[in-house]
C-alpha positions as CSV (number, residue, x, y, z in Angstrom):
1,X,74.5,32.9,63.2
2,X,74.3,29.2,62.5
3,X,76.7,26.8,63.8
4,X,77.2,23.5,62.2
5,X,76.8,21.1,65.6
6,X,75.4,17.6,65.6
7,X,75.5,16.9,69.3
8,X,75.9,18.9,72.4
9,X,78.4,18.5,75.6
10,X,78.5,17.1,78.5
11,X,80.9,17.0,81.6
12,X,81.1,14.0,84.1
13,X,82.9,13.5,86.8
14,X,82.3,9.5,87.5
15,X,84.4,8.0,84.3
16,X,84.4,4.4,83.8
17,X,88.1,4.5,84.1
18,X,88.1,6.8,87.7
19,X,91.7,5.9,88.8
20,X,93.2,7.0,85.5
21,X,91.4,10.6,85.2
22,X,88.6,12.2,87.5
23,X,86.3,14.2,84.4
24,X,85.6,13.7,81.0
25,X,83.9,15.3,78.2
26,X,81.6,13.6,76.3
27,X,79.2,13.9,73.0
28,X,75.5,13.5,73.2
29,X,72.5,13.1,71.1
30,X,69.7,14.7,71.2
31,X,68.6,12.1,73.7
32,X,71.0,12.3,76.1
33,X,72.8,8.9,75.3
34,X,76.7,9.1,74.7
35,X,78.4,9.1,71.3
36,X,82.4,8.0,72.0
37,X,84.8,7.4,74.1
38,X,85.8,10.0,76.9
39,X,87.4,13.0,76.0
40,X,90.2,14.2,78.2
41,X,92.8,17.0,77.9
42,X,95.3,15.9,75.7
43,X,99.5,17.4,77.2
44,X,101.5,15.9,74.8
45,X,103.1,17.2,71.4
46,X,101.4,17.9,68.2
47,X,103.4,18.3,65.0
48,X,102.7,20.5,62.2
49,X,104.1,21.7,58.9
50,X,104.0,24.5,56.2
51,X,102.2,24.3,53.0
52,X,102.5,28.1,52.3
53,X,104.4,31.1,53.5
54,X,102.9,35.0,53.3
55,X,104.7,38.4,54.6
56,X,102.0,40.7,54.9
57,X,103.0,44.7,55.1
58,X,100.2,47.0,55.4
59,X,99.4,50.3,56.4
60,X,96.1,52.0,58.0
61,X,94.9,55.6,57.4
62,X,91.9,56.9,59.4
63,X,90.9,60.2,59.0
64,X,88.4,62.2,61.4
65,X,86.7,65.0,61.6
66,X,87.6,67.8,63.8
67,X,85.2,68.6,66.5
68,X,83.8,71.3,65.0
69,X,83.4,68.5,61.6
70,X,84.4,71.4,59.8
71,X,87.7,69.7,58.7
72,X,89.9,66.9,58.7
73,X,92.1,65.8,61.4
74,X,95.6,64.4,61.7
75,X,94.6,61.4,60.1
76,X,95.9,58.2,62.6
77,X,98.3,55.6,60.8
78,X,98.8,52.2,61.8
79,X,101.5,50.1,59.8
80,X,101.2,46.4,60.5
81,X,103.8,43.7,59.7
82,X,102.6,40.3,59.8
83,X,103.9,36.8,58.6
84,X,101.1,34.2,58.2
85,X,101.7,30.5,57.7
86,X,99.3,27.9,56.1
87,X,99.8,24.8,58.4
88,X,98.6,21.0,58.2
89,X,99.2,18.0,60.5
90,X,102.2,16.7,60.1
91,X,102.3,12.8,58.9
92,X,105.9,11.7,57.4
93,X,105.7,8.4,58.7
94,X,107.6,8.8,62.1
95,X,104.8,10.0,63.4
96,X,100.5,8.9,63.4
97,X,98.6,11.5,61.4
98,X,96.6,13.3,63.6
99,X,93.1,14.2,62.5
100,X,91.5,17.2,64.4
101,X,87.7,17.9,64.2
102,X,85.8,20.2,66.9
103,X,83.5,18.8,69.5
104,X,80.3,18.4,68.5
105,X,81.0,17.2,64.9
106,X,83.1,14.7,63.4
107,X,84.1,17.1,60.4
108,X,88.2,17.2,59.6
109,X,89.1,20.7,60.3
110,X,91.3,21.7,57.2
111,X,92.0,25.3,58.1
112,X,95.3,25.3,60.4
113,X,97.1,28.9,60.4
114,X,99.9,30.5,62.3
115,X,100.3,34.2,62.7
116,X,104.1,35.6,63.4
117,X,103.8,39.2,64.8
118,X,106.4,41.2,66.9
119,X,106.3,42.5,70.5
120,X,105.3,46.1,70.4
121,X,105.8,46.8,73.9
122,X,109.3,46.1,75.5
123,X,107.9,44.4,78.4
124,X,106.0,41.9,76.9
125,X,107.4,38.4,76.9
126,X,107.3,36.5,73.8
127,X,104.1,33.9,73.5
128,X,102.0,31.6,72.1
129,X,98.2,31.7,72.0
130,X,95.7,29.7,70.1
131,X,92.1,30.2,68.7
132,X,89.4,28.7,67.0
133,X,85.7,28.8,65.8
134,X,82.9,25.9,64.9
135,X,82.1,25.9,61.2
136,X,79.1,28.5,60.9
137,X,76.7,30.4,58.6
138,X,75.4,33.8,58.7
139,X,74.0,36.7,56.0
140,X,76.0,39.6,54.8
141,X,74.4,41.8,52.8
142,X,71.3,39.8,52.1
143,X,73.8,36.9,50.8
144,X,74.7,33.4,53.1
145,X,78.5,32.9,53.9
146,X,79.8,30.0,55.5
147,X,83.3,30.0,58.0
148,X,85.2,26.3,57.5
149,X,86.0,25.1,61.1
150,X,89.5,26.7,61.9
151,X,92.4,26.8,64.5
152,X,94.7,29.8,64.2
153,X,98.0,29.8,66.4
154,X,99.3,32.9,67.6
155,X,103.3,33.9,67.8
156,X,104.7,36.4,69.5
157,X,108.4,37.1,69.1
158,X,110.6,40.4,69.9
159,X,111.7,43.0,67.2
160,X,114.6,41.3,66.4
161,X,113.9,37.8,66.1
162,X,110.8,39.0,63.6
163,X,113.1,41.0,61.0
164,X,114.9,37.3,60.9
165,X,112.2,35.5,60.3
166,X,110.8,38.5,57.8
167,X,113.9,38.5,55.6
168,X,114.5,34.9,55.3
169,X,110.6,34.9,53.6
170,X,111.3,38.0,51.5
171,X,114.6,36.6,50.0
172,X,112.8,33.2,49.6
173,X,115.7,31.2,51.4
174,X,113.4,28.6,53.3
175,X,112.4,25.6,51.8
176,X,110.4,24.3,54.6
177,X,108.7,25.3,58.1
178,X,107.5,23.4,61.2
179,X,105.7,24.1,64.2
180,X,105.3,22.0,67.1
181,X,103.0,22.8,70.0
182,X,101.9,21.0,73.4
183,X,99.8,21.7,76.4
184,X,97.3,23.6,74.3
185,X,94.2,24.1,76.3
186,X,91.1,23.4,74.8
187,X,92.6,20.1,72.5
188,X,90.7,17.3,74.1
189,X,91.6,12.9,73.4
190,X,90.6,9.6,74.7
191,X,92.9,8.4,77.3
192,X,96.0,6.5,76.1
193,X,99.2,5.2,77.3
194,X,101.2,6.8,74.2
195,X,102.1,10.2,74.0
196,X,100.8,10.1,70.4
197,X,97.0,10.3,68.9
198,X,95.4,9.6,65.9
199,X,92.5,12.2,66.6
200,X,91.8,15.4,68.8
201,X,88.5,16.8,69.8
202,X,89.1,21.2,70.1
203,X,86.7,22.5,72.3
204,X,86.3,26.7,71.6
205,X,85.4,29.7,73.9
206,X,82.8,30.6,71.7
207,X,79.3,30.2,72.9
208,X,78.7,27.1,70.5
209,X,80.5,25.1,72.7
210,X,78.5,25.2,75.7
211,X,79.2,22.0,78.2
212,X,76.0,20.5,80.4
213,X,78.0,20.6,84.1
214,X,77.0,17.9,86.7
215,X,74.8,19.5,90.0
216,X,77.5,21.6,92.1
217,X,80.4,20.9,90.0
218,X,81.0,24.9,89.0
219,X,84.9,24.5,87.3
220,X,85.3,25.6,83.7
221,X,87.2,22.9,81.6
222,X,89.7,24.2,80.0
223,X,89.1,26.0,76.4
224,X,91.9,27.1,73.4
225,X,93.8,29.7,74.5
226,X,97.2,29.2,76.0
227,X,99.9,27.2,74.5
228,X,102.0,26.1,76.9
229,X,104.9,24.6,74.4
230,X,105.6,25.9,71.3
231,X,108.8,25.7,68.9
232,X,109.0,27.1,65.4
233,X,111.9,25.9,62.8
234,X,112.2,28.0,59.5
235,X,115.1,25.9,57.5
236,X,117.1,26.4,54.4
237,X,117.8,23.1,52.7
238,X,120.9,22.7,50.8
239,X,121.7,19.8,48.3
240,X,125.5,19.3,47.3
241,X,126.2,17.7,43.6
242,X,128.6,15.4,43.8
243,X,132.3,16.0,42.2
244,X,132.6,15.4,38.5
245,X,135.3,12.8,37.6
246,X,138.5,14.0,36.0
247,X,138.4,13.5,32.1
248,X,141.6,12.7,32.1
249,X,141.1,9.6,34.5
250,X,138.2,8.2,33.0
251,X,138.8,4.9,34.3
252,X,138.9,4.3,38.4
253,X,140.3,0.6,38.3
254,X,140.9,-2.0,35.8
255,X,139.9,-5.5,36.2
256,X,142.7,-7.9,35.7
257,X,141.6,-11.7,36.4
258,X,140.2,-10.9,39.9
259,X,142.1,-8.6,41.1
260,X,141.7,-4.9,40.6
261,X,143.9,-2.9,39.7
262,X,144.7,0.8,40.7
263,X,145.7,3.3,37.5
264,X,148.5,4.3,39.4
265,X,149.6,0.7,39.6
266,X,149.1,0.0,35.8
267,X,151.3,3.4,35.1
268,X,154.6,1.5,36.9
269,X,153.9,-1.5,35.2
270,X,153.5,0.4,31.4
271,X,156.6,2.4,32.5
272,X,158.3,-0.9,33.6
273,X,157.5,-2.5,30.2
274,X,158.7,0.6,28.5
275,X,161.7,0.1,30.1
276,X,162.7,-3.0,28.7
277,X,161.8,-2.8,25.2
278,X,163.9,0.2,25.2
279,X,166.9,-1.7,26.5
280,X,165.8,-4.7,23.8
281,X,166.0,-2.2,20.8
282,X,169.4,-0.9,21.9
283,X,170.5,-4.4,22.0
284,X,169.2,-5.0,18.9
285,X,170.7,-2.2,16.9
286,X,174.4,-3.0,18.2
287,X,173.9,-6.4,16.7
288,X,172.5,-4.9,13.4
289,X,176.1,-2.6,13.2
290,X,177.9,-5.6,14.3
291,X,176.8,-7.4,11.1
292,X,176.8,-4.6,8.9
293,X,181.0,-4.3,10.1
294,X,180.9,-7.8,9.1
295,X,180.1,-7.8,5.9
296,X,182.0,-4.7,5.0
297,X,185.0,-6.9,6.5
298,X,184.4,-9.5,4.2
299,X,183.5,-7.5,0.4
300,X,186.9,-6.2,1.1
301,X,188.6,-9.1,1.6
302,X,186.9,-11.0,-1.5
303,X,188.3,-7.8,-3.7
304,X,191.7,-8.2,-2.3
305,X,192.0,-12.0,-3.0
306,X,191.3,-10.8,-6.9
């Protein structure tokens, strides 16, 4: 197996900066001179989020042979539930991107998974591990492969709180997932007064990552494994259209000289109008009878006088 390393490890305990941490990791080349700053363990939050969501359901069926391998035996089942979650450093602009690489090399590591499974046994309380490997190459059957770097995250969550999660992926109502961690052992930065940074060193248990220890200094620094924070957030994003406007009001306000007028304001005034032209044609058709009377009055006297 080949690892992809271009420096090795070492530990010191005499940093530059001594009243601000007592050890450091640093890089190396091959002769011996340091490559970067000091590398310290890094306690504060990371932020993550979803690019893809899977529910996986299988089942396992091993058969055996009986001792007598004569016939079959009660085959054993396994049935595994499992919901696995592509993840990617977080960078929406309230927070630095975070760029993650595993000591050793300077590579980007682009492979970020979390793995949801349920509590089998009662007793257990629910967790958060984490895990990782060093890009490598090896043969299988007579052909190369190559392993990206990779940091998986491990959830462990009761019964319960899993057949939430599992339906909410099956019916396809979440629109977005995020994972924070912090305190994870084994993710490594250069001291800094901010409880943010642009870069993280991962330092595995695998024996790639082996660290040159001062003389009688015999304390292991701490490697991925436990995740001392963790919070998950599956959401379901709604977006409201706003009310349509009534037909029948298709203006709000009407703009008179400066002022702006309400409709219901304009309907009194139009009924106001209304009012008095009514009253000005009933005025006006007395005085049209009045003169008709009038005339009538005087044909007949005219026809008299004859």
């Amino acid at each position: 197996m080949d690892f992809h390393l271009e420096r090795r490890l070492r530990l010191h305990t005499q940093p530059e900066h001594k009243n601000l941490y007592s050890w450091a990791i640093n890089e190396i080349d091959a002769q011996g001179r340091r490559i970067g700053d000091d590398q310290i363990p890094w306690v504060w939050t990371l932020y993550f989020t979803a690019t893809s969501c899977v529910l996986g359901d299988s089942i396992s069926i091993k058969s055996k042979y009986a001792s007598d391998e004569t016939a079959l035996a009660t085959p054993e089942i396994a049935q595994r539930q499992v919901i696995l979650v592509q993840l990617r450093p977080r960078d929406d602009g309230d927070f630095r991107e975070t760029s993650f690489s595993m000591f050793g090399t300077d590579r980007a590591i682009k492979s970020f998974q979390l793995e949801i499974h349920q509590i089998t046994d009662s007793a257990d309380q629910e967790s958060c591990t984490a895990w990782g490997t060093v890009s490598y190459t090896t043969e299988v059957d007579f052909r190369n492969q190559t392993i990206d770097d990779c940091v998986l995250f491990y959830l462990f969550v009761k019964p319960e709180t899993f057949a939430r999660y599992s339906t909410k992926v099956s019916d396809g109502s979440v629109d977005e997932i995020g994972f924070r961690v912090g305190s994870v052992t084994g993710f490594y930065s250069e001291w800094s007064p901010s409880i943010s940074t642009s870069r993280v060193k991962v330092l595995t248990k695998g024996s790639e990552h082996q660290v040159q220890m001062p003389r009688g200094v015999e304390f292991e620094p701490p490697r991925l494994g436990d995740v001392g924070a963790a919070e998950l957030y599956i959401n379901r994003r709604l977006e409201f259209a706003k009310r349509a406007p009534d037909p029948q009001a298709v203006e709000a306000t009407v703009e008179v000289g400066t002022v702006l007028v309400a409709p219901e304001t304009r309907a009194a005034g139009a009924a106001a109008a209304d009012s008095r032209t009514l009253q000005m044609l009933g005025s006006l058709r007395r005085a049209a009878w009045f003169v008709v009377v009038l005339l009538v009055l005087i044909f007949i006297t005219t026809l008299l006088k004859r």
